[in-house]
Every structure is written in structure tokens, then in C-alpha cells.
C-alpha positions as CSV (number, residue, x, y, z in Angstrom):
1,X,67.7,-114.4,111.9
2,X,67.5,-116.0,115.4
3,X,66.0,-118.9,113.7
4,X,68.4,-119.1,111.1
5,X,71.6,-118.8,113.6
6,X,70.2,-121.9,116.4
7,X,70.0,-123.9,113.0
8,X,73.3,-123.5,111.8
9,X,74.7,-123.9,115.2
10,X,73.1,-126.6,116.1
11,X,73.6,-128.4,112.8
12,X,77.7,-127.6,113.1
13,X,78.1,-129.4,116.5
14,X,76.0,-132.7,114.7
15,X,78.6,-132.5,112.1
16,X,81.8,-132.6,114.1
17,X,80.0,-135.2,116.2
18,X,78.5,-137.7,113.3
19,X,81.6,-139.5,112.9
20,X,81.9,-140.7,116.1
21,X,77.8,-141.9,117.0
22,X,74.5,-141.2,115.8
23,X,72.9,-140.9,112.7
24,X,70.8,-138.3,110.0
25,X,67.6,-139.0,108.6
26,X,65.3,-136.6,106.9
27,X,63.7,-135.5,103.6
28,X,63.4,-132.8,100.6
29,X,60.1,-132.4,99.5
30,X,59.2,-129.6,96.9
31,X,56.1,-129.3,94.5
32,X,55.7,-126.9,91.4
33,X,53.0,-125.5,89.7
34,X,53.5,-123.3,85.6
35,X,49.8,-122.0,85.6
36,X,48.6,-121.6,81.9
37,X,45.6,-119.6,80.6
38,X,42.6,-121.7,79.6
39,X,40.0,-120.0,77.8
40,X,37.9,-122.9,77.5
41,X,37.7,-123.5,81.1
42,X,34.7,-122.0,82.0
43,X,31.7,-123.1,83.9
44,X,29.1,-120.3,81.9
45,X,29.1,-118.6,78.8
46,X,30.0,-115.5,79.9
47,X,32.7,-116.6,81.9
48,X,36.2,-115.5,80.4
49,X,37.9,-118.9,81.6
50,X,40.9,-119.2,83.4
51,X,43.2,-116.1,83.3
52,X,46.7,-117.1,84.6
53,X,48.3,-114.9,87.6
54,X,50.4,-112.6,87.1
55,X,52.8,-115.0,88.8
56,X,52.5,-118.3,86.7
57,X,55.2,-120.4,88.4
58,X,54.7,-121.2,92.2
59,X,56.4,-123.6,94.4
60,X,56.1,-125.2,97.7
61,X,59.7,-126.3,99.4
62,X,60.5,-128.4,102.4
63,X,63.5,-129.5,103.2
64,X,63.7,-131.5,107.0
65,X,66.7,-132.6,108.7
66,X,67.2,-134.2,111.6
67,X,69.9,-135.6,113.8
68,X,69.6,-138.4,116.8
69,X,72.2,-139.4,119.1
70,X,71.7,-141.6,122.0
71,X,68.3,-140.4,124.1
72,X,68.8,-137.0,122.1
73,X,67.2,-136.0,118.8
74,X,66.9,-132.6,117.2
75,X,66.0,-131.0,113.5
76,X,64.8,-128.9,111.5
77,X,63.1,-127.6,108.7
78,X,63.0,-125.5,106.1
79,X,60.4,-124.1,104.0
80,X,60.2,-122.0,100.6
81,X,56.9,-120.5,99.1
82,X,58.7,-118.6,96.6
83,X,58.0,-116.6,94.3
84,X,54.1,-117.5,95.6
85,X,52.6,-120.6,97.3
86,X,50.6,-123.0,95.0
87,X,47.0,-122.0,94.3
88,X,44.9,-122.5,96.6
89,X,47.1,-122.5,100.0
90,X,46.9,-119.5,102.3
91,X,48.1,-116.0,101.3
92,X,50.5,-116.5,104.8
93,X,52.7,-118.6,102.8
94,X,53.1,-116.3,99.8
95,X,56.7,-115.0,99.1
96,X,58.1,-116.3,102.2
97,X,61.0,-118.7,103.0
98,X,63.3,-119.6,106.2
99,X,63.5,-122.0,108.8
100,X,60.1,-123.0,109.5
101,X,60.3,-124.9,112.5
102,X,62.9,-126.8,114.6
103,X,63.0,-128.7,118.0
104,X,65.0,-130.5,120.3
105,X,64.1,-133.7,122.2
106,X,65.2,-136.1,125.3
107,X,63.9,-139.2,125.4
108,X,64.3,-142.4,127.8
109,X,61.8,-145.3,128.8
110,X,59.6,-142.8,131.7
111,X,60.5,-139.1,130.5
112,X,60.5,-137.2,127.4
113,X,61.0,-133.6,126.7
114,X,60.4,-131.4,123.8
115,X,61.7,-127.9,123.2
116,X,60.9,-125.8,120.3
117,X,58.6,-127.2,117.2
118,X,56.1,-130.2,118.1
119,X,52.7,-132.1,117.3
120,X,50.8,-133.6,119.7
121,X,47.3,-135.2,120.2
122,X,45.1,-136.0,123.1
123,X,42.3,-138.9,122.7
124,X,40.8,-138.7,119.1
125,X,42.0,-135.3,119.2
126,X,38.3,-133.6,119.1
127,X,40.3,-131.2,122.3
128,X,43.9,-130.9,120.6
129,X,45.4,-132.0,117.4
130,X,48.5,-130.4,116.2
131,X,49.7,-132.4,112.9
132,X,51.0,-131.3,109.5
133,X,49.6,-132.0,106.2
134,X,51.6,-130.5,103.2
135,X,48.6,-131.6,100.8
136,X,46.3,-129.7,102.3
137,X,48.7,-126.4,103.2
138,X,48.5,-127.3,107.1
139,X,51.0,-127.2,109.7
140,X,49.6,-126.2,113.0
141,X,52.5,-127.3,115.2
142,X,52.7,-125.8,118.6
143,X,56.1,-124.0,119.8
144,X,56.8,-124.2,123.4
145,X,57.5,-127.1,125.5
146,X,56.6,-130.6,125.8
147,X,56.9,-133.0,128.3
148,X,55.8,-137.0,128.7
149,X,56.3,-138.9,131.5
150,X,55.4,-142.5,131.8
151,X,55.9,-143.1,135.6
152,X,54.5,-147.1,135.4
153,X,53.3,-149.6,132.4
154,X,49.1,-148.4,132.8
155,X,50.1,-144.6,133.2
156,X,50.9,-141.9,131.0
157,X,51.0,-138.4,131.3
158,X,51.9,-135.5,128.9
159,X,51.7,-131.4,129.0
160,X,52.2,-128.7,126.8
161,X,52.8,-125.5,126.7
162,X,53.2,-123.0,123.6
163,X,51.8,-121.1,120.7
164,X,50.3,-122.1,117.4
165,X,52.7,-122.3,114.0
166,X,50.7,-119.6,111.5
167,X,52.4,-119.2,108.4
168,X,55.9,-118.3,109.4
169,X,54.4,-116.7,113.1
170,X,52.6,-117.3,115.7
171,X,49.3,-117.1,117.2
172,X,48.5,-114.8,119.6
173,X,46.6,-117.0,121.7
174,X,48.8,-119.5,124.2
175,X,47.7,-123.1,124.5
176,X,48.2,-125.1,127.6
177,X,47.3,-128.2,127.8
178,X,47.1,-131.3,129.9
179,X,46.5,-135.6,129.2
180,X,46.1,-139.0,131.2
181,X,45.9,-141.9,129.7
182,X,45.1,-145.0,132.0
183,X,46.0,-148.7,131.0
184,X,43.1,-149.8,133.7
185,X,43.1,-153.2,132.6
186,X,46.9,-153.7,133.4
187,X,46.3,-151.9,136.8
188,X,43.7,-153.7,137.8
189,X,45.0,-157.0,136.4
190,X,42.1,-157.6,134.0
191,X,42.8,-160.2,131.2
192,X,39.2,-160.8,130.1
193,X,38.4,-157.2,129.0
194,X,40.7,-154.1,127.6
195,X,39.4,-151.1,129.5
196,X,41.7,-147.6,128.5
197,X,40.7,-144.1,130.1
198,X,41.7,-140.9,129.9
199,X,41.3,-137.0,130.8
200,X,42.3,-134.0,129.1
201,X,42.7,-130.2,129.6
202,X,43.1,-127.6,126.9
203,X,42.9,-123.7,127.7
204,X,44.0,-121.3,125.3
205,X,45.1,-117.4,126.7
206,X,44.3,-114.4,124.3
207,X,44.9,-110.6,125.6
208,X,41.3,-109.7,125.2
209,X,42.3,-106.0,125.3
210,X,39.7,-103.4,126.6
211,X,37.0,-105.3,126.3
212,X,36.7,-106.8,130.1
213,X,33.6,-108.8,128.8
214,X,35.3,-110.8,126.7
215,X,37.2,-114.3,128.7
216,X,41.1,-114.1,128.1
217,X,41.1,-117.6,129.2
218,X,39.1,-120.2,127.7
219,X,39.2,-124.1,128.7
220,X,37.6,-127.3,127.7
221,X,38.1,-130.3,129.2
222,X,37.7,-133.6,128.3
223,X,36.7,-137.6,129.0
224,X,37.5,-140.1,127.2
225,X,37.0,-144.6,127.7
226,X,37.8,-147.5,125.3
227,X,36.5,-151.2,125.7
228,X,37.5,-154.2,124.1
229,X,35.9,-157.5,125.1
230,X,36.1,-160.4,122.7
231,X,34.8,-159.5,119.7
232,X,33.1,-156.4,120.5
233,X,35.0,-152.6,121.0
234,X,33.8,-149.3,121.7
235,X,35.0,-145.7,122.9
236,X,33.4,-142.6,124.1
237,X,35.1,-139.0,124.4
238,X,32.8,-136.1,125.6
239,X,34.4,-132.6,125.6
240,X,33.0,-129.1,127.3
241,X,35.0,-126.0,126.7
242,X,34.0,-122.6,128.6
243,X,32.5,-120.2,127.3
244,X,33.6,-117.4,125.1
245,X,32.5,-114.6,121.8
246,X,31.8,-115.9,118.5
247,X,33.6,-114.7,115.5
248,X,32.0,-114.0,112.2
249,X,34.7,-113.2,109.7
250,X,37.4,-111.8,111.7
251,X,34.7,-109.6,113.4
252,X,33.1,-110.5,116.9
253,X,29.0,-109.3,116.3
254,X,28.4,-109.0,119.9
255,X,29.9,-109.6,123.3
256,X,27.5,-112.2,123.8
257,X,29.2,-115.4,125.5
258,X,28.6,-118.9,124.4
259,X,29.6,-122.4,125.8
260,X,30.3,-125.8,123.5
261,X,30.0,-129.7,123.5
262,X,31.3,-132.2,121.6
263,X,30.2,-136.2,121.8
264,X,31.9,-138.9,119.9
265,X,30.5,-142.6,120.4
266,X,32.1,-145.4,118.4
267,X,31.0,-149.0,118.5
268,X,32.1,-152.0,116.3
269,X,32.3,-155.9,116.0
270,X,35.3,-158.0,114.1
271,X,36.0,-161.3,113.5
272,X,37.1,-163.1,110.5
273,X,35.4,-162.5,107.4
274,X,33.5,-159.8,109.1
275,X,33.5,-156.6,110.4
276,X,30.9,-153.7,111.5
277,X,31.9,-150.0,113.1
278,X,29.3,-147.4,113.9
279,X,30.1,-144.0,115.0
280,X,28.3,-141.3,116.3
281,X,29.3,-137.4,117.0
282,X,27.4,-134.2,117.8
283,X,28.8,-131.3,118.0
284,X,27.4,-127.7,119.4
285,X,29.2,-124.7,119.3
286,X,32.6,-126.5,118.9
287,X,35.2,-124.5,116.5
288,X,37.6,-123.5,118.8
289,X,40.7,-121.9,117.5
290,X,43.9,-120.2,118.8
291,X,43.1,-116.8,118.0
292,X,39.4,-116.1,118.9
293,X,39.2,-114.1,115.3
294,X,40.0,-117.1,113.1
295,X,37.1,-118.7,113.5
296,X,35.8,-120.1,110.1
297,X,38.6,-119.4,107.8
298,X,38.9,-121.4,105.1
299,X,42.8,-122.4,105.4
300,X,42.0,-124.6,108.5
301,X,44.7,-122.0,110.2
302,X,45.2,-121.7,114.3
303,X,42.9,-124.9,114.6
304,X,43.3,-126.9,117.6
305,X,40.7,-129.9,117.7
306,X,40.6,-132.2,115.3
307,X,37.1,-132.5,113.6
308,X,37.3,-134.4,110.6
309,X,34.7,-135.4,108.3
310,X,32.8,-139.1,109.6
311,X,32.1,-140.1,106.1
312,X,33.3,-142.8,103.8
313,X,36.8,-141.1,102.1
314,X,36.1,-141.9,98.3
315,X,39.4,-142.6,95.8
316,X,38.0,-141.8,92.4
317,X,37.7,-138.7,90.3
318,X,33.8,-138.5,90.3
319,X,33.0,-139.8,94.1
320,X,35.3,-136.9,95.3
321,X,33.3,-134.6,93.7
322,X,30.2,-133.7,96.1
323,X,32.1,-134.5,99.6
324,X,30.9,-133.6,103.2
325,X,33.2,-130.9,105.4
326,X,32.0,-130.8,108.8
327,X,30.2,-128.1,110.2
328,X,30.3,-127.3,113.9
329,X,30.2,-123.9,114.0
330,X,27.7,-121.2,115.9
331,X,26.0,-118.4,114.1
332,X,23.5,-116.4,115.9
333,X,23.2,-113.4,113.9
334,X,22.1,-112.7,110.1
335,X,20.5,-114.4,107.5
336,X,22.5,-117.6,108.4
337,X,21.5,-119.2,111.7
338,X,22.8,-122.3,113.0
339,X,24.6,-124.2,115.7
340,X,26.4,-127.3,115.1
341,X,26.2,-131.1,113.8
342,X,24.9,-134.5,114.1
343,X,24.9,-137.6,112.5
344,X,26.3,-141.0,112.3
345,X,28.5,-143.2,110.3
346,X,28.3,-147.5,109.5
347,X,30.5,-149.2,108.0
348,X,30.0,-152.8,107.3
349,X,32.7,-155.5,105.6
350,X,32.2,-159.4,104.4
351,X,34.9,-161.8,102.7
352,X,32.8,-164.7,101.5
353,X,34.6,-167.6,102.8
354,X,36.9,-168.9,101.0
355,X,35.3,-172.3,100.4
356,X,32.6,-170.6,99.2
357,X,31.8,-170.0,95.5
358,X,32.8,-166.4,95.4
359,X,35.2,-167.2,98.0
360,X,37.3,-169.1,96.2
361,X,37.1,-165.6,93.9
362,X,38.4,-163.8,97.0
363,X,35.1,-162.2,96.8
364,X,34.6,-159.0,99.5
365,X,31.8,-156.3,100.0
366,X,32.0,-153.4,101.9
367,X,28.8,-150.5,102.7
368,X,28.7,-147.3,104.1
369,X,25.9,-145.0,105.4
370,X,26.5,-141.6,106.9
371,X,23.9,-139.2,107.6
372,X,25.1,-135.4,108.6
373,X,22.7,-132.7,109.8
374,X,22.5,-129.5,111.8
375,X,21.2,-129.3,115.0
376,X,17.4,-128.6,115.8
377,X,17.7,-125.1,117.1
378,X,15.7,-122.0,118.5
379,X,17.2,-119.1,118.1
380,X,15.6,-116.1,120.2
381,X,16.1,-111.7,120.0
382,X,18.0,-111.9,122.8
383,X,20.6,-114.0,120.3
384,X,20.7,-116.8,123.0
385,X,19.1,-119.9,121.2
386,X,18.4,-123.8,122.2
387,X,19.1,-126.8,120.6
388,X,17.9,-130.2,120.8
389,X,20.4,-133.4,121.5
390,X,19.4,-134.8,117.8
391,X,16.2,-133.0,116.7
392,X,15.3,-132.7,113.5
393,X,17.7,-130.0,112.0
394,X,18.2,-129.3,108.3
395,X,20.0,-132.1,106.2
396,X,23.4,-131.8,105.6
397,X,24.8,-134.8,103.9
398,X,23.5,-138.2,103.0
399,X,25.7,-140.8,102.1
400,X,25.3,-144.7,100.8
401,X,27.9,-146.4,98.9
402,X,28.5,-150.5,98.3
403,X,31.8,-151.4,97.1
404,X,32.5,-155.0,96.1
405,X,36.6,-156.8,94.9
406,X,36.9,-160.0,93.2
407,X,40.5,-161.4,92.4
408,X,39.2,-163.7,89.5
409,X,43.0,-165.2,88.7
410,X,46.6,-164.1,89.8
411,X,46.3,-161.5,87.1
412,X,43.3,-160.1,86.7
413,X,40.7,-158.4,89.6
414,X,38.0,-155.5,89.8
415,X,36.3,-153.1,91.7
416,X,32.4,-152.1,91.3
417,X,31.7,-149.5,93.4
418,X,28.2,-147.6,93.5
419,X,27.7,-144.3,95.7
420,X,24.2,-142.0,95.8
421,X,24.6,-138.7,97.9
422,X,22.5,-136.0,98.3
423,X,24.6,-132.9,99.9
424,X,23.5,-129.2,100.9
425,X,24.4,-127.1,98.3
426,X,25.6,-124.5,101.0
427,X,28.2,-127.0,102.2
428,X,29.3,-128.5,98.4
429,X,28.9,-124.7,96.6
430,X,29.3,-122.2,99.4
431,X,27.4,-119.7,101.0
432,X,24.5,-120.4,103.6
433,X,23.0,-124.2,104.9
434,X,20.1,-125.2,104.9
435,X,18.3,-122.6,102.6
436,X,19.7,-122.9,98.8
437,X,18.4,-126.5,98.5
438,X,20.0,-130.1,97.6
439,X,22.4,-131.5,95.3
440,X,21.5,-135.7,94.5
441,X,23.8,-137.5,92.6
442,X,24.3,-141.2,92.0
443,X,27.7,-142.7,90.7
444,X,28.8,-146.0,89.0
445,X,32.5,-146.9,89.2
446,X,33.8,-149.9,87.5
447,X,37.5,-150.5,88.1
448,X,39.9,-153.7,86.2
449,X,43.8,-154.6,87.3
450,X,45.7,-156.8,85.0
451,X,49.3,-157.8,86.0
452,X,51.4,-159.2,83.5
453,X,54.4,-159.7,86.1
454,X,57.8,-158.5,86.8
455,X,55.8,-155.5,88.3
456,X,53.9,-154.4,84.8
457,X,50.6,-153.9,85.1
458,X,47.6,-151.8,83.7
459,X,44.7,-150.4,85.4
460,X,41.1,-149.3,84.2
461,X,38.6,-147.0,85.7
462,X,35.4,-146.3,84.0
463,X,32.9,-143.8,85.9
464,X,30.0,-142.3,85.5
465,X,27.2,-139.5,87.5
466,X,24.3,-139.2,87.1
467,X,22.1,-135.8,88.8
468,X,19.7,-133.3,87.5
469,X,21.0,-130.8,89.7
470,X,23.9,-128.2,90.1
471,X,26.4,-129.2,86.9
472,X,24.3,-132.2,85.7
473,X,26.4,-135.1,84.4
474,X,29.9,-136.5,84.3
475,X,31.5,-139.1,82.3
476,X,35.1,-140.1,83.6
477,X,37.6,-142.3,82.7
478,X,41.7,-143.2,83.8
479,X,44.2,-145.7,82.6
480,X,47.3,-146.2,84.2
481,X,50.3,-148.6,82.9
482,X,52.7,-149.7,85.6
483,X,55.6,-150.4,82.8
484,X,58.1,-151.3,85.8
485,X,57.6,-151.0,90.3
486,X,59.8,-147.9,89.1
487,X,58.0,-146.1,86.2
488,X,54.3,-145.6,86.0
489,X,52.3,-143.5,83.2
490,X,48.3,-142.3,83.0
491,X,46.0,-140.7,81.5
492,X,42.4,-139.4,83.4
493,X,39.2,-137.3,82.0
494,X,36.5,-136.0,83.8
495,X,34.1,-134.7,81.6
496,X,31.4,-132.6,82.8
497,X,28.8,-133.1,79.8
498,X,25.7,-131.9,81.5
499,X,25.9,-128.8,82.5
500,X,26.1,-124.8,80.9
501,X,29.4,-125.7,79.1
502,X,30.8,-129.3,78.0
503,X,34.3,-129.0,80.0
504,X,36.8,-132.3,79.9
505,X,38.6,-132.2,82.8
506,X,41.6,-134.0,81.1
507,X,45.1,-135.2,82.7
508,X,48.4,-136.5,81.7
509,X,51.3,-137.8,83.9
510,X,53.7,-140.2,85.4
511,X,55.9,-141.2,88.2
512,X,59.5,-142.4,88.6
513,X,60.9,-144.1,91.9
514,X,64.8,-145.3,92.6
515,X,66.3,-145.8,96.1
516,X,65.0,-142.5,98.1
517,X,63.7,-141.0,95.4
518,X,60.3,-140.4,93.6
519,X,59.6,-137.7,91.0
520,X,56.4,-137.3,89.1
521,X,55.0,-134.9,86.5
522,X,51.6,-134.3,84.8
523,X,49.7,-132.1,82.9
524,X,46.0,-130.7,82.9
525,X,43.1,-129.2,84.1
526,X,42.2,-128.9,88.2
527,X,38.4,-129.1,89.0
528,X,37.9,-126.2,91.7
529,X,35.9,-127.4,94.6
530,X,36.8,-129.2,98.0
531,X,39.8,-131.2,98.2
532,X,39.6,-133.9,101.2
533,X,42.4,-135.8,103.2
534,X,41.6,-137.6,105.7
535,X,37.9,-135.6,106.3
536,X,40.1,-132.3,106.3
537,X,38.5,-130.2,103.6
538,X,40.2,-127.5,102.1
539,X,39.1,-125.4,98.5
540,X,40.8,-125.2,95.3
541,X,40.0,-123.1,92.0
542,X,39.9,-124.0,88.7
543,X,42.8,-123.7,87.0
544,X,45.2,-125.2,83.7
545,X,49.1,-126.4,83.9
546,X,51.6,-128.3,84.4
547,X,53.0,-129.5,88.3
548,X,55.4,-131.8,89.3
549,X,56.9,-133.1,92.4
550,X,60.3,-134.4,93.9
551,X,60.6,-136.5,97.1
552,X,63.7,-137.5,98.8
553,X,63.8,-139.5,101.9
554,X,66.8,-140.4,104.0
């Protein structure tokens, strides 16, 4: 009600003062699910297929409004999960609605000031990332207080103060944090070479109760340094955060205490017509959370670093089947022992040049490699353990895809992509690492554009998987006809011919834009397994229905 009554206030006094300066800008979002049963859509024999909840229409509602005038800007937003949240999102959302979050801000060219609602990120945000992704059910904004102040051109300095957005709550942990970000090469006067650093501090506070053994305070801090000279960049971050219990399921095993590490190395080379980027990260012991119990839930609730997968992010329906979710989390206890990551990531791009034979086909090739693992561990009675900095730890996730574009003419181009990843199938299937076995699999992807002008155009994929393990072989297809820049229409299969049970994973739909506003439909079956955005991971089941979606923008 509180909530409810600063909206409505606030939003009466921008009214009577719109007319006169300042301006709205905002957005409705909302996305629908009508779940059907699907008796067909099961992975064994025995299985009964998909059995429709009890509650077969869900929707997901956000409606965002804002309001700047002169050096002030406030808004907020609304959000409806009603009569459930789509399938798959966290049970916190289920049945609610209200004013999710709001905020107010000051802003001029050395301070600004946030009250309420905010997201915020230090470095490459392996210490603090608070962002919102609707497609992946996450909004982990902070509520407190924010303030920046940019005192020269090379300095910038930020804090916060607050507690993490769950659901339509808050954590019970309190997150204080602090940045620096240092322009060196403009203080120092450096033209030859672009040299950036920076510092961090994030603690989180959590009554810890009876339990003296157990650290109400926990901090990690962080350093961070970015170099560009000529051609050549590169950037390091290295975190440390104190130490504190492990949580196994919203239950703490013992009152054992534990510190963590995180190293992220990047290194690259551009010019024309070529790139390269190689990145390196380990991780030990590094979930860190804003309520010590929700460590390794699978709704990426009350996170507060950002750990996103370091793979290549694939864009077809059989690539995105077997995909990596990172896995820096300590377990000490139980059949399952482990303690974080390692691996790397390359990335190499070519354009042939364009007097070239296949340049004058606009010819480019792109690779990828990425090779995850955990770390190479002892773990001891006393449940302390110790971990090598690379080792030789199980395999994770191995990754090598080439990926090569031709424009032949103004209307016609392709794309031939081939992938071959072998994946844990703890990490793909669930359940334990390291112990069930692997999962190889090699895809072919063969994608045509034709443009007949005036914005028409149709688009081919043909796709194919090969593996003899987990569900076998897949055979997929889309086509998608562009009749206007407005009105698109397509049709996609995967079909899962290998395994148990033939299962076509069929879908039907379309799109139409004008102005501010899109709306799209479609029809069909959901493969359950991870869905990725960005190397943010989160599960969906298997399911059968209809969904649409309507965006307006303002």
C-alpha cells in the first residue's frame, strides 16, 4: 500500500507539471502463455506426456513509466504475474501483482543520486551486477541509495547502499558497496597508450542469529586494469571475498568457513579484416549471494556477481541444445565434491579482402574454442580441501565451432555454421559433475537469405545433430517470410528422431510492428532444458501451447 500511494503521488504532481517542461517515456510489456495437454510429448514410453496445470493461462505484466524534468527523473513500474507466472519462472512471482519497483534520480555533469529502485555494475561485474532480464525471470535490482560523483574527467566514483529486489521483497542480507574507476591515461597525459583502473568493495550484512560462528559481514574486494596500445587490448579483474558457510539447499552442512577467488584475464588484437580475443577466468569458491541460504537456486535469485557463461552464444534451434552454465560453486560434503571452474575462451574473425576472390563475395569466417573444467581439488575429513590454480579437474564443457557468411549478390547470402561439443551430462541433464559421464554431439547448420525488396524477404535454416549419446539425433528445420519490415510469418521443427520416442518439436508464428508497437503470436511445443541469454542459464520444462507477446514503447 505504501508503494502503491508514493506512485500515485508522485505520478499526480508529473501530471500537473507536464504541460509546462519535461517529458514521459516508458513501456508496456506483457507475455501470455494457454498451456495445452500433449500426450504425445514424452521423452519414454511410460511417460504420460504433458499434463496441463491446473492453471492453463499464465501471464507476465510490466508496465514502466517514467518522467524526467530538467536534472530530475523518476518512474516506476508495475508488474502482474496473474493468475500464475509463465512456466518455468520462480514460484515468488506466482499470483502476485503491484508496483514492483520505483526510483527517483538527480543528475548533473559531477553528482548523481539515486533513491529507491536501481541497477548498478562495478568492472565486468564478477563483484556486483544488479540488471534485469524479463526473458530469463530476473530482476535483482538493489533498493537503497545510490550516489556517483565524477569530481574531474579521469575520476569516477560510485556507492551503494540497499537490499536485493526478490520477487515482490527483499533480501535479508544488506549490500554495501563501493567503485573507482581511473582514466590514468588522461591524468597522466598519455596519448600513446589507454591505461583504465579501478577498485571495488562489496560486503553484504545478514543477522546470522545464534550462531556466533557464522560472519554477519562478508566482503570481497576487487582489482581491476584495461590497456589499449595500438592494436593490441587487454584487462584483468581479480576478486577476494572473506570468508563465510556454504549452503547446500537452503541448509548450511556445517559451520565450516570458506574464502573465494575469482580471475578474469582478457586479451585480443583488431585491425581491419581481422580480429582475435582470448579470455581466461577461474573461479574458486565464488557464488556469493544476498542471503547466505540461496546459494544454488535455480532462479538466479539474490545473485550479486555477474558470472556468465565464456562460451560462444549459439542462435539456432539445435546449437542451443547442449549449452554450458557456469559452475563456480563449493561443495565439500556428499557424494558431490567440487570447488569451482577454469577454462578459457578464443574467438577468432577474418573478412577476406575485398579484392580478393571471396572478397569480392563479402566472404567472412569466424571460430570459437572454449574449454570449461572443474578445478583439480583435494578434499580432506576435516572438509577443508585444496585446489590447484589449473590442474587437471574433470571436463566440463568443450566447445569448437567455425562459422563462415557470403553475400553472393544484393539478394541472396548464407550462413554455414559447424559446431562439435562434448558437455558433462551433470551440467546439460542435472544432478552431479563429473561422475555420470559425457554427452558429444556434432551439428551442421546451413542457413539462405533471399530479399526480393521493399523489405520482403525469406529465410532458410536447415540443421542437423549428430551423437550417439543422451537423446541421439535431431533433424531441424525453419522458414521465415518477411512479407513487409512490418509483418513477418515462420514456421520451425526440431525433431528429435533418435532417441526413446520420435518427438517433432514443431512451431508456428508471426510478428507485427507499427510505430511503438510490436505484437507476435505462435504456436507449439517447448523443448525443456536450459535456456541461455547472454551466458545466464535458466531451465524450462517441456510443455505444448500457444504464447503471445505485446510491446509498447514510448
Amino acid at each position: 500500500m505504501n508503494k502503491l500511494f508514493i506512485a500515485c503521488a508522485f505520478f499526480c504532481v508529473c501530471v500537473a507539471q507536464a504541460q509546462e517542461k519535461g517529458y514521459f517515456f516508458g513501456g508496456l510489456e506483457t507475455n501470455t502463455q494457454w498451456l495445452l495437454d500433449d500426450e504425445d510429448l514424452k521423452l519414454t514410453e511410460s511417460s504420460p506426456g504433458f499434463i496441463a496445470p491446473e492453471e492453463q493461462f499464465r501471464a507476465n505484466t510490466y508496465v514502466q513509466l517514467n518522467y524526467s524534468y530538467g536534472k530530475f527523473t523518476a518512474g516506476v513500474q508495475y508488474e502482474s504475474y496473474l493468475p500464475k507466472a509463465l512456466l518455468g519462472f520462480s514460484p515468488d512471482f506466482d499470483g502476485s501483482n503491484g508496483i514492483a519497483t520505483y526510483y527517483v534520480n538527480y543528475k548533473t555533469e559531477t553528482l548523481d543520486i539515486t533513491g529507491g529502485y536501481f541497477y548498478e555494475q562495478f568492472g565486468n561485474g564478477l563483484i556486483l551486477r544488479s540488471w534485469e532480464d524479463r526473458q530469463l525471470g530476473l530482476n535483482n535490482a538493489l533498493h537503497g541509495v545510490k550516489i556517483g560523483f565524477t569530481p574531474t574527467p579521469y575520476l569516477e566514483l560510485k556507492g551503494v547502499y540497499g537490499q536485493q529486489r526478490v520477487g515482490f521483497d527483499l533480501s535479508e542480507g544488506v549490500i554495501q558497496g563501493l567503485d573507482a574507476n581511473v582514466d590514468l591515461s588522461t591524468a597522466l597525459k598519455i596519448d600513446e597508450v589507454g591505461i583504465t583502473a579501478g577498485a571495488s568493495y562489496v560486503g553484504r550484512y545478514q543477522d546470522n542469529g545464534t550462531n556466533d560462528t557464522i560472519p554477519s559481514t562478508v566482503n570481497a574486494y576487487g582489482g581491476r586494469l584495461d590497456l589499449v596500445a595500438g592494436n593490441f587490448f587487454g584487462g584483468l579483474e581479480a576478486v577476494v571475498k572473506d570468508e563465510d558457510v556454504i549452503a547446500n539447499e537452503e541448509v548450511i552442512p556445517s559451520n565450516r568457513l570458506y574464502d573465494g577467488t575469482a580471475l578474469q584475464v582478457n586479451l585480443g588484437y583488431a585491425r581491419k579484416g581481422f580480429g582475435s580475443n582470448a579470455t581466461f577466468r577461474r573461479l574458486e569458491n565464488f557464488s556469493f549471494y544476498a542471503d547466505r541460504l540461496a546459494e544454488g537456486n535455480q532462479f538466479n535469485q539474490q545473485v550479486i556477481g555477474f558470472i556468465p557463461a565464456l562460451t560462444k552464444q549459439q542462435d539456432y534451434l539445435l546449437t542451443n541444445i547442449y549449452v554450458y552454465n557456469p559452475q563456480p560453486r563449493l561443495l565439500t560434503e556428499g557424494f558431490e565434491q567440487r570447488a569451482g571452474e577454469v577454462g578459457s575462451q578464443f574467438d577468432v574473425y577474418f573478412s577476406f579482402p575485398s579484392e580478393s576472390f571471396l572478397g569480392k563475395y563479402k566472404t567472412k569466417i569466424a571460430s570459437n574454442f572454449s574449454y570449461w573444467g572443474g578445478l583439480d581439488a583435494t578434499f580432506n575429513d576435516d572438509l577443508s580441501y585444496d585446489a590447484e590454480f589449473i590442474g587437471s579437474g574433470d571436463r566440463y564443457f568443450r566447445d569448437f565451432s567455425i562459422e563462415v557468411k557470403n553475400r553472393w549478390n544484393s539478394k541472396w547470402s548464407t550462413i554455414l555454421t559447424f559446431q562439435d561439443v562434448i558437455i558433462d551430462k551433470g551440467v546439460s541433464l542435472g544432478g552431479p559433475l563429473g561422475v555420470q559421464g559425457d554427452i558429444k554431439a556434432t551439428i551442421a547448420v546451413a542457413e539462405a537469405t533471399y530479399r526480393f525488396g521493399n523489405g520482403k524477404s525469406i529465410r532458410m535454416v536447415g540443421q542437423h545433430l549428430w551423437s550417439d549419446d543422451d537423446r541421439k539425433d535431431w533433424a531441424g528445420a525453419v522458414m521465415e517470410y518477411n512479407a513487409s519490415s512490418r509483418l513477418a510469418f515462420y514456421i520451425a521443427d526440431a525433431w528429435n528422431y533418435g532417441g526413446e520416442g520420435e518427438i517433432h518439436y514443431y512451431n508456428i508464428g508471426g510478428s507485427y510492428s507499427k510505430g511503438i508497437t510490436r505484437f507476435s503470436m505462435n504456436y507449439g511445443r517447448q523443448r525443456g532444458g536450459l535456456i541461455c541469454v547472454g551466458g545466464v542459464c535458466r531451465f524450462v520444462p517441456e510443455s505444448n501451447g500457444l504464447s503471445a507477446s505485446l510491446v509498447v514503447t514510448f
